[in-house]
C-alpha positions as CSV (number, residue, x, y, z in Angstrom):
1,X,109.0,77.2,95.6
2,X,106.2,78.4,93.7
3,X,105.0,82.3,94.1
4,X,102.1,83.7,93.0
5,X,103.2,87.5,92.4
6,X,100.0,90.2,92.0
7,X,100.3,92.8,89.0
8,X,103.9,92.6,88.0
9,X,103.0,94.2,84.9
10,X,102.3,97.7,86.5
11,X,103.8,100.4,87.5
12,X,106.6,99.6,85.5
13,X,109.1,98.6,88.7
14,X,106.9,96.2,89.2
15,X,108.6,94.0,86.8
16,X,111.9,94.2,89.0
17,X,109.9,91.6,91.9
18,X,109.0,89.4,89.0
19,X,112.7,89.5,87.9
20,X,114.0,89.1,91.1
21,X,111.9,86.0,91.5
22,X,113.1,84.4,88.6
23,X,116.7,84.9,89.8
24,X,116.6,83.3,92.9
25,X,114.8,79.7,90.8
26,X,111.6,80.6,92.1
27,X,108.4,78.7,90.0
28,X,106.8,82.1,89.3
29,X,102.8,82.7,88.3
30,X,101.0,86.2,88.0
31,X,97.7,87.6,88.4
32,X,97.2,90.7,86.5
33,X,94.6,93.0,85.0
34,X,96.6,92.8,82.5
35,X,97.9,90.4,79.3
36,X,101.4,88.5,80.0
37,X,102.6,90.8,76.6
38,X,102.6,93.8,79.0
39,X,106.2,92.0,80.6
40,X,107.5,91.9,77.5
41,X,110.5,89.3,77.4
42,X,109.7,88.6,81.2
43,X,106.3,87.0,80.2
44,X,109.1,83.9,79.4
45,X,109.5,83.5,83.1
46,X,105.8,83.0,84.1
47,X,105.1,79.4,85.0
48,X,101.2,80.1,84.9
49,X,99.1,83.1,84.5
50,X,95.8,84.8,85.3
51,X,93.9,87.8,84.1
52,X,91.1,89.4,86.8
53,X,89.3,92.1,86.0
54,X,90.8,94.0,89.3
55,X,93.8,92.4,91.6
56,X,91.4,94.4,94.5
57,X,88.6,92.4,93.8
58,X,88.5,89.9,96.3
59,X,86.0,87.5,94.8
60,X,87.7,87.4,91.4
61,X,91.2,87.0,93.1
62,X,90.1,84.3,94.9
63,X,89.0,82.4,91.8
64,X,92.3,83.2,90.4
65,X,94.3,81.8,92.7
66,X,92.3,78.5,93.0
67,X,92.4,78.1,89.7
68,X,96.5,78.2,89.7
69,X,96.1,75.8,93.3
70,X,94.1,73.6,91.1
71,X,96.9,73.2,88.3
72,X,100.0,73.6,90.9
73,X,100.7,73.4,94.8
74,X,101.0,77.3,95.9
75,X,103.5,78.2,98.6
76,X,103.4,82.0,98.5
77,X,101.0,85.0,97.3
78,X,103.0,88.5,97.3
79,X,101.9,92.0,96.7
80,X,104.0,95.0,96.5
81,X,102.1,97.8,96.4
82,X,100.0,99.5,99.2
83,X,96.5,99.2,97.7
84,X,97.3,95.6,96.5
85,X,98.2,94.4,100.2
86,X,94.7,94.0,102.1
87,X,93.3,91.9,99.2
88,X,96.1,90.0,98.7
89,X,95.8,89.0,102.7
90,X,92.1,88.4,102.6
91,X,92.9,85.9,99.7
92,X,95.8,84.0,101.2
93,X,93.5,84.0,104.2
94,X,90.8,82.0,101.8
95,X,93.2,80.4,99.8
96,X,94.9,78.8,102.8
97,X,98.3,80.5,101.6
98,X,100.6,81.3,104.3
99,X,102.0,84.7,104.1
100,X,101.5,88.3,106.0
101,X,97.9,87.8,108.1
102,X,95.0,89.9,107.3
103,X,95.1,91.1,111.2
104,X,98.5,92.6,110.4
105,X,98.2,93.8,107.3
106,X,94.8,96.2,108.7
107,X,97.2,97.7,111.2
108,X,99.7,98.7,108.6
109,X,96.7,100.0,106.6
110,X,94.4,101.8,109.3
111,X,96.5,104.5,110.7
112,X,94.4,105.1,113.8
113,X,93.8,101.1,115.1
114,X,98.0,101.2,114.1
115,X,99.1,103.8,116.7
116,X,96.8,103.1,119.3
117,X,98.3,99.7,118.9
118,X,101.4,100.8,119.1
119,X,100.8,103.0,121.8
120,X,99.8,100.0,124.0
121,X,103.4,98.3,123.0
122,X,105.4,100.8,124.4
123,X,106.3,102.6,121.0
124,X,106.3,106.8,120.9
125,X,103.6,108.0,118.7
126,X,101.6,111.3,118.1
127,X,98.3,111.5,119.2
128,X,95.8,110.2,116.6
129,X,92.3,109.4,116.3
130,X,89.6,108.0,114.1
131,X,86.7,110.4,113.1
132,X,84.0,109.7,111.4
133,X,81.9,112.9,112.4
134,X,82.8,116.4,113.1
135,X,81.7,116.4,116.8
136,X,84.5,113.7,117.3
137,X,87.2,115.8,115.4
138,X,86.1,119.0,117.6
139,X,86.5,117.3,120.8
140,X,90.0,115.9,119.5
141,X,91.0,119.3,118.4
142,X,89.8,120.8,121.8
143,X,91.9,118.2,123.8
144,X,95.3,118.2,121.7
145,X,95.5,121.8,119.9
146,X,95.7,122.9,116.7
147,X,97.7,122.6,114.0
148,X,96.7,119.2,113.6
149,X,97.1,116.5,110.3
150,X,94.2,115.3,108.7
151,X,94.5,112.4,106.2
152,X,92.7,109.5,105.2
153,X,92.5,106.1,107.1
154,X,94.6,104.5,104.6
155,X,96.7,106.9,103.0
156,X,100.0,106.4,101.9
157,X,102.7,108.5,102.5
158,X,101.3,112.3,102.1
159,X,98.3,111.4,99.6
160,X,95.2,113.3,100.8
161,X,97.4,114.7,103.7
162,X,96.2,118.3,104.8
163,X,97.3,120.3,108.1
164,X,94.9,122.7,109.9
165,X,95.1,125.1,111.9
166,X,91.1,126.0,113.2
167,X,87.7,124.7,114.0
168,X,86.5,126.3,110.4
169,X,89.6,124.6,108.5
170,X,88.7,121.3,110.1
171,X,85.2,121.3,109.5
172,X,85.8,122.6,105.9
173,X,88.2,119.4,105.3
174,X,85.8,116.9,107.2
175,X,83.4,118.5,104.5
176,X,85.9,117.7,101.5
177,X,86.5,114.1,102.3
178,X,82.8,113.3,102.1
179,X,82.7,112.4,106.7
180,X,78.9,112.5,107.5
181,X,78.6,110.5,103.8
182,X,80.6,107.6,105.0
183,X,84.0,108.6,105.2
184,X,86.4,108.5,107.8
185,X,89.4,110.3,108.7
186,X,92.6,109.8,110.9
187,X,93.3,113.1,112.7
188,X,97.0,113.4,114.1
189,X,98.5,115.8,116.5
190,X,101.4,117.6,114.2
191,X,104.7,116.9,115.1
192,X,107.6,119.4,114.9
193,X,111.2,117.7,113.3
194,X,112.9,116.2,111.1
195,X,111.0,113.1,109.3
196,X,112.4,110.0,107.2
197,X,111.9,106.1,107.0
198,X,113.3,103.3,107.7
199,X,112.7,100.3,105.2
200,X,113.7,96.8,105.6
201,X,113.8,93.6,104.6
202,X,112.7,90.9,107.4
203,X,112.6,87.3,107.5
204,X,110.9,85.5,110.0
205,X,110.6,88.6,112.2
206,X,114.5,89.5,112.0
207,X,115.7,92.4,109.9
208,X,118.0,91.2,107.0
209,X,118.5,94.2,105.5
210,X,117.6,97.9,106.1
211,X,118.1,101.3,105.0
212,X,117.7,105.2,106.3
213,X,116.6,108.0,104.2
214,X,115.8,111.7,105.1
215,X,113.4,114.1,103.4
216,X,114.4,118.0,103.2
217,X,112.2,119.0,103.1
218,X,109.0,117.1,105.4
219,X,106.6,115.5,103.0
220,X,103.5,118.1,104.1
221,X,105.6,120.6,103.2
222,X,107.7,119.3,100.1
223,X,103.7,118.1,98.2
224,X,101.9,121.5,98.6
225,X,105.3,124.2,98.2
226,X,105.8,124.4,94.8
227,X,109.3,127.2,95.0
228,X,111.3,124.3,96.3
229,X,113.2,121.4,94.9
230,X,112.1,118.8,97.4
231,X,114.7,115.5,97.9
232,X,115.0,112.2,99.9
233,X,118.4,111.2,100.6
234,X,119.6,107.4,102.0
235,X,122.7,107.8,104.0
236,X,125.3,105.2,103.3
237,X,126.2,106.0,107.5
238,X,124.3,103.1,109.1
239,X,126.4,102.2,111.7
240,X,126.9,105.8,113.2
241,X,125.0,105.9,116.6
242,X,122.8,108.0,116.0
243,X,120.9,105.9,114.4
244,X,120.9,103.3,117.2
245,X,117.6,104.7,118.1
246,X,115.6,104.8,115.2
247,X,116.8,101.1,114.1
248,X,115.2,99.6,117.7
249,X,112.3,101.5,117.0
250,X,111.8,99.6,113.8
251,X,112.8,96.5,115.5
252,X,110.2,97.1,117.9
253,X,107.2,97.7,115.8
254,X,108.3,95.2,113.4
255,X,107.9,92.4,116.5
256,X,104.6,94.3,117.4
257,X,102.9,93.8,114.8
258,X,104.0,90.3,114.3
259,X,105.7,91.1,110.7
260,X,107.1,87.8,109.8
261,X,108.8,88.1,105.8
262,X,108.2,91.1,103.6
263,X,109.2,94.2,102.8
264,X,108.7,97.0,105.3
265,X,108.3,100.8,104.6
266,X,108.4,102.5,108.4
267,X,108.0,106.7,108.4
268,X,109.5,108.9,111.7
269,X,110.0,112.1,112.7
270,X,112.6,113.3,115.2
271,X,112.1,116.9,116.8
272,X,111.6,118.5,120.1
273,X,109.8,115.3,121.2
274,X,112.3,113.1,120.5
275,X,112.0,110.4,118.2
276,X,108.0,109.0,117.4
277,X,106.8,106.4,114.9
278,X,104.4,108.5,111.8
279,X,103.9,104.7,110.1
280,X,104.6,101.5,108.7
281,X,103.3,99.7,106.1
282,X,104.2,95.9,104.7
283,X,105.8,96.8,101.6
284,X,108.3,98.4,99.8
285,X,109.0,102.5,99.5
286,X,107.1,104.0,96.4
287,X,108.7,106.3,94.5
288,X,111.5,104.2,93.5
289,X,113.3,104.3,96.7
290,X,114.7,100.6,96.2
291,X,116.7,102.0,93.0
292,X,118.5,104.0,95.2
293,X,119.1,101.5,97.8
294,X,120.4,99.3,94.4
295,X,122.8,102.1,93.2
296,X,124.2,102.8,96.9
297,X,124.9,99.5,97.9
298,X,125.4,97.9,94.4
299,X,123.4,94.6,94.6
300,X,119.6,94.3,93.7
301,X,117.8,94.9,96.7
302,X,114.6,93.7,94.8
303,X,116.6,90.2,94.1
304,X,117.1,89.9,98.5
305,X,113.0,90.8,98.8
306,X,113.1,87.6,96.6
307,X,115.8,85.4,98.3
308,X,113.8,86.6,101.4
309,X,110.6,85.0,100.0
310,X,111.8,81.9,98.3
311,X,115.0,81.3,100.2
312,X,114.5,82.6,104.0
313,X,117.9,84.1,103.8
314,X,119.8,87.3,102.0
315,X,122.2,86.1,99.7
316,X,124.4,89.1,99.2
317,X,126.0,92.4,101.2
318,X,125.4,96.0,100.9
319,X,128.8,97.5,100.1
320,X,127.3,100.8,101.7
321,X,129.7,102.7,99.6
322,X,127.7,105.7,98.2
323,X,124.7,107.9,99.7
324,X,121.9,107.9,97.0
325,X,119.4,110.8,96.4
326,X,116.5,111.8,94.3
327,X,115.6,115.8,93.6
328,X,112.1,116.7,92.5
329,X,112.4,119.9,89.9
330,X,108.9,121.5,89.8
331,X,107.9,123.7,86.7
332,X,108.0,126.8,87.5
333,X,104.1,126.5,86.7
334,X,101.1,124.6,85.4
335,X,100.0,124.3,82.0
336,X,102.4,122.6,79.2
337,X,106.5,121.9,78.8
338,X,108.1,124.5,77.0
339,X,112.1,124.0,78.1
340,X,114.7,122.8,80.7
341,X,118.0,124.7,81.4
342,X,121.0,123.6,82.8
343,X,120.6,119.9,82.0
344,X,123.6,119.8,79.8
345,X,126.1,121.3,82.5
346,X,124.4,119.0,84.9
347,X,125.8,116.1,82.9
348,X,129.4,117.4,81.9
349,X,130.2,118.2,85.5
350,X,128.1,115.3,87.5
351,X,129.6,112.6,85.4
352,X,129.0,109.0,87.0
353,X,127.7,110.7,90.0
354,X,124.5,110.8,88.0
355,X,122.6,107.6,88.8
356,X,119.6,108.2,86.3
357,X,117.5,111.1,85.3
358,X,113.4,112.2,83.5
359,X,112.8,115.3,82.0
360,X,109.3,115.3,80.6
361,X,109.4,116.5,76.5
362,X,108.2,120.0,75.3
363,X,104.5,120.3,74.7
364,X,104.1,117.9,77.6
365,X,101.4,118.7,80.2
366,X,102.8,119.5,83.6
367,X,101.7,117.4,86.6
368,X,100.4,119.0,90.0
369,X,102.8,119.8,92.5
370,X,101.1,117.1,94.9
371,X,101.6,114.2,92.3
372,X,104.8,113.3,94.0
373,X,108.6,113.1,93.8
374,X,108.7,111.2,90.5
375,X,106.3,114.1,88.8
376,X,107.6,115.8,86.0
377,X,111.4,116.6,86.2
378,X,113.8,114.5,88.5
379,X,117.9,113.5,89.0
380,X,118.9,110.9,91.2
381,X,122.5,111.1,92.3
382,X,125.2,109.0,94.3
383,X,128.3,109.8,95.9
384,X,130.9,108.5,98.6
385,X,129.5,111.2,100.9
386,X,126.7,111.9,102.7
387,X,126.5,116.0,102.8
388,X,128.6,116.2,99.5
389,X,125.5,114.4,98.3
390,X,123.4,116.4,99.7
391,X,124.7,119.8,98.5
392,X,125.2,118.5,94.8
393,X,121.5,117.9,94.7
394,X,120.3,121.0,96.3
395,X,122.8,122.5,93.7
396,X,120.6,120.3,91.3
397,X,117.8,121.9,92.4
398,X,118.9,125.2,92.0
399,X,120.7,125.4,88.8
400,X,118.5,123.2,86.3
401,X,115.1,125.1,85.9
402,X,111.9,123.4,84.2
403,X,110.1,126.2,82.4
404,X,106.2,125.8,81.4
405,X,103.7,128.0,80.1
């Protein structure tokens, strides 16, 4: 099978899909903004290449691709990250390249059309609209309360997420995202709970692989609070029935929206409400989620995404042996590196419970809290159990300090 994958060259994980691709004998060609040199020794798997000037630029991509179709039969165009995946459709649309539909892919990108969609499929949601004026926001606000989320259309994850609790915050934030100069906004009703996701890998519709992670704490919360040590933990407890629940809800959407074979990234919160969908999008997890997934279950999850596409099958089992987390350390400030304590006990007792860690270098400028989990300082860990895990990275968290001035 021959695969046309879009920007393996970055971010760097990237690289892991072209690898993966290569491993299960897929023919493997790239378009990229970049040169082939960026892969380093994985240029020497490209069958064919092409340069654009942007992988978002529909007209260019299209170009791209027909000039591989002219040179070689095409049988799949992937993308694997969020901003890559509505060009990517438009173009196997034009290119006559089968793959996730362009229909599909907006309602994994518009987060409005996607729960009102949802809504009409029988699947639990928060209220939502689109707004692309204040007088629409106001009426919303009027019918569902305050606090409510205000985001983006297409956002991803927390990016551009705010919360507001009054008329003057909302019309102050319509004000900041440019609405009345074009843009437009998803408004949400906020729900109380718990919240974490619920990735897969489907083929064909059916779910060949999945995982559940948690955040502690919310994302809202964990991207604008910079006194705590915010984490995401996968839970190597699958088969416990609690989560019976949130694995139909996954199936659910997943046959809603007609998701046939690809990655899928699904967001929930559980509270007072019970269980509602947040979002779903046709990819993988950012912030290196799938490493975790790897280290817990000790097989290459990115190698299944690519028996998945080239094969129609998984090809190996998750042993499910360890949970696998990620803690965020924040600088106590902004401004520049000047020191991190405690990493040296960290490692002495932690041992092989340590999967992998990034501590940024003195004199280094410190990133804004909002830049994410993978911002300045983090530890991912794994262990045998789940709220051993748990406490070992809070104790992360509290012990090793980032220091900035």
């Amino acid at each position: 099978m021959h695969v046309i994958l879009v920007e393996p060259a970055f971010p760097a994980n990237q690289r892991k899909f072209l690898q993966g691709l290569a491993e299960v004998g897929a023919k493997v060609s790239a378009i990229s903004e970049y040169t082939p040199d960026m892969l380093g020794e994985l240029k020497h798997v490209l069958s064919d290449f092409e340069q654009v000037r942007s992988v978002v630029h529909e007209e260019s991509m299209i170009q791209a691709v027909r000039n591989l179709q002219r040179r070689s039969w095409v049988d799949r165009l992937e993308a694997t990250v969020e901003a890559h995946v509505m060009a990517a459709a438009h173009v196997r649309e034009a290119c006559g390249i089968p793959g996730t539909s362009v229909a599909t892919t907006f309602l994994c990108r518009d987060k409005p059309a996607m729960k009102e969609f949802l809504r009409q499929h029988g699947v639990p949601c928060a209220a939502s609209t689109g707004a692309d004026n204040l007088a629409t926001g106001l009426e919303f606000a009027a019918r569902i309360g305050y606090p409510l989320i205000v985001k983006p259309r297409d956002a991803a994850g927390a990016s551009g997420t705010s919360r507001v609790e009054s008329n003057a915050e909302l019309e102050k934030a319509f004000t900041a995202y440019g609405v009345g100069q074009g843009a437009s906004l998803a408004l949400e009703e906020f729900i109380e709970g718990h919240e974490g996701f619920y990735d897969t890998v489907t083929i064909g519709g059916e779910i060949g692989h999945h995982f559940i992670t948690h955040y502690y704490p919310g994302v809202l919360e964990a991207m604008r609070t910079r006194d705590v040590s915010p984490m995401f933990v996968a839970t190597n407890r699958l088969a416990a029935p609690g989560y019976d629940e949130v694995k139909a809800l996954g199936r659910k959407v997943i046959e809603a929206l007609g998701i046939e074979t690809s990655a899928t990234h699904m967001e929930w919160f559980y509270g007072p409400k019970g269980l509602k969908f947040s979002e779903i999008g046709c990819r993988p997890p950012g912030v290196g989620a799938w490493d975790l997934y790897c280290a817990s279950n000790e097989m290459s999850v990115y190698r299944e995404w690519a028996a998945a596409v080239v094969l129609g099958r998984t090809t190996q089992r998750p042993s499910q042996r360890y949970a696998a987390g990620l803690v965020n350390l924040r600088p106590d400030r902004d401004g520049t590196i000047t020191g991190v304590d405690g990493v040296d006990e960290m490692v002495s007792s932690l041992g092989d419970q340590i999967i992998d860690y990034h501590f940024p270098p003195v004199g280094a400028r410190t990133q804004p809290v909002e830049a994410g989990y993978m911002a300045n300082a983090w530890v991912r860990l794994r262990h045998p159990d789940y709220d051993q895990l748990r406490e070992l990275l809070s104790e992360v968290g509290r012990r090793v300090r980032v220091h900035a001035a």
